[in-house]
N, C-alpha and C positions, 0 to 999 in steps of 0.2 A: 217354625222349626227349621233348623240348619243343618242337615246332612252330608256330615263328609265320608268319605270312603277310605279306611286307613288296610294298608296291607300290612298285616302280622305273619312273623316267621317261629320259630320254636323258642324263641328268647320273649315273645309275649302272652304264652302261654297263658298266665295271670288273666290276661287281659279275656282270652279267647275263654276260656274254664266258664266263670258264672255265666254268658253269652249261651254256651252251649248245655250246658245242664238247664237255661230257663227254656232251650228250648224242649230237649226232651223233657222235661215236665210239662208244659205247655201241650206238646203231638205229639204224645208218646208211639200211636202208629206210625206214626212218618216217616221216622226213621228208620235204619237197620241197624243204630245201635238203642239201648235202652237206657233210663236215667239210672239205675242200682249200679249196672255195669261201670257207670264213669263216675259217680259221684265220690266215693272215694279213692278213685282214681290217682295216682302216682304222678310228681312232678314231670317222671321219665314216660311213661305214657300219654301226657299233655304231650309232650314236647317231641315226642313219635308222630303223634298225628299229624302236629305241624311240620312235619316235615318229611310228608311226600313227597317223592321224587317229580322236579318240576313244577308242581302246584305253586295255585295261587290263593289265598285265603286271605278273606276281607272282613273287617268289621264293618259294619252302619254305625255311625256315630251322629248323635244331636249333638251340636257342638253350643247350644243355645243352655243347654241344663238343666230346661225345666222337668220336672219327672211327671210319668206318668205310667199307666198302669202297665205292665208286663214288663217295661225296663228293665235294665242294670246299670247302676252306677258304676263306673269305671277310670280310675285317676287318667287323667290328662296325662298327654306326651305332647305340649305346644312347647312353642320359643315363647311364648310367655309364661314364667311361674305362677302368676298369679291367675292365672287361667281355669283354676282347677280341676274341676271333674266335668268329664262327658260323659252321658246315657247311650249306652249300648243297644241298640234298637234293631240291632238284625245283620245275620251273617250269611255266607255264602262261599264256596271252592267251587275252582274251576281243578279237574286233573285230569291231563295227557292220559289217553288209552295207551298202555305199553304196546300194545299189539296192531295198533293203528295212528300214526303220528299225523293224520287228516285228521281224529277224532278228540275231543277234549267231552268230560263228563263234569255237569252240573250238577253238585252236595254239599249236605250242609244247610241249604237254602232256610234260612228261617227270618220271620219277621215280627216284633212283639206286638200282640195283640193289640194294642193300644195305639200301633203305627200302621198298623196294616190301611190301604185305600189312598196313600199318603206320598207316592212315588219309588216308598224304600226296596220293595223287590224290586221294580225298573231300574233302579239306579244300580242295585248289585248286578243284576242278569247283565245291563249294559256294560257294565265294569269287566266282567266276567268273559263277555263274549267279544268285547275289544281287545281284550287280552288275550285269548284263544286265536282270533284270529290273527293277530301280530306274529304270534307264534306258528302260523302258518295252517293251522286246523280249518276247516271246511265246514264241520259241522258241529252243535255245540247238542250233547244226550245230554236226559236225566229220567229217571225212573219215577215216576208218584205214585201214591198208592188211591185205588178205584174210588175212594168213599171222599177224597180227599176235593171234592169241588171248586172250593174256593182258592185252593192252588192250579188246580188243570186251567182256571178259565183265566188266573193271573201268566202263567204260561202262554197258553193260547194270545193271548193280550199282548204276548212280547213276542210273537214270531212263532212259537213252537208249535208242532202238530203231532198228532197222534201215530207213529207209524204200527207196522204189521209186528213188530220185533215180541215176540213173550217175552216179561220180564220175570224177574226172581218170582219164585213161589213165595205167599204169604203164610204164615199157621193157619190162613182159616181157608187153604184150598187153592184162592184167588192169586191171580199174579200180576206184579206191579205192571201200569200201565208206562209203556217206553213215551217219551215226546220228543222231538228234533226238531231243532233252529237251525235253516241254512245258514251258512257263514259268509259263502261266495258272493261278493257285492256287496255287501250291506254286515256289517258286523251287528 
């Protein structure tokens, strides 16, 4: 498998759409939005998300094409035509804290089931958190939610630690747990 890291803006919409609907069907906890909410979602509201002020949003792309299980096919954007399709295997935003320009937050983060163990979160967080730091950010948040294991410990794996911070309230009481990756030194 070949992994490249394409950055999409509100004109790839298309592209980002099935990416993000497999994920919320996949962890529908994980997020804070839900699949009904976006699934018949609005070309104009695709193209809202992407385009956060500052953000950066990434696809994982197999450029290799073989499919496999939690994927999405996704037409190719190469200099070669006959290139065709790449498998969509996991996505990821970095976005600027308006209220803190040392701070960039990690969303979005998803990886299909079928690739997970494989590099594809490292290579987005990586992606993600070189870009934050370019951008001059210190430290790179993201919220997960307590049940969520085998993201805290992929987290944990890339720099992040648990800090003291409460995060958002969940409906069942619990509040998401905060993690932060220094940026200083070492993106």
């Amino acid at each position: 498998m070949t992994i490249a890291l394409r950055r999409v803006t509100a004109d790839d919409w298309a592209l980002w759409r099935p990416v993000r609907l497999a994920a919320l069907a996949d962890a529908p906890g994980a997020f804070g939005s839900r699949l009904v909410d976006w699934e018949h979602a609005s070309e104009h509201r695709w193209r809202t998300r992407l385009s956060l002020p500052g953000a950066l949003d990434l696809l994982a792309v197999d450029t290799d094409g073989h499919p496999a299980n939690g994927t999405t096919s996704v037409p190719g954007r190469h200099a070669d035509p006959d290139a065709g399709s790449v498998r969509a295997v996991g996505m990821a935003s970095g976005v600027p804290d308006a209220d803190d320009p040392r701070r960039v937050e990690l969303i979005s983060m998803w990886v299909a089931p079928g690739e997970r163990r494989r590099g594809v979160a490292r290579a987005l967080i990586g992606a993600v958190a070189t870009w934050a730091a370019e951008q001059g950010a210190r430290e790179l948040v993201l919220a997960v939610v307590p049940d969520n294991a085998g993201a805290r410990e992929t987290y944990a794996r890339t720099g992040f630690s648990v800090t003291d911070d409460v995060g958002e309230a969940l409906p069942d009481g619990r509040h998401e747990i905060v993690m932060r990756r220094d940026l200083e030194g070492r993106p």
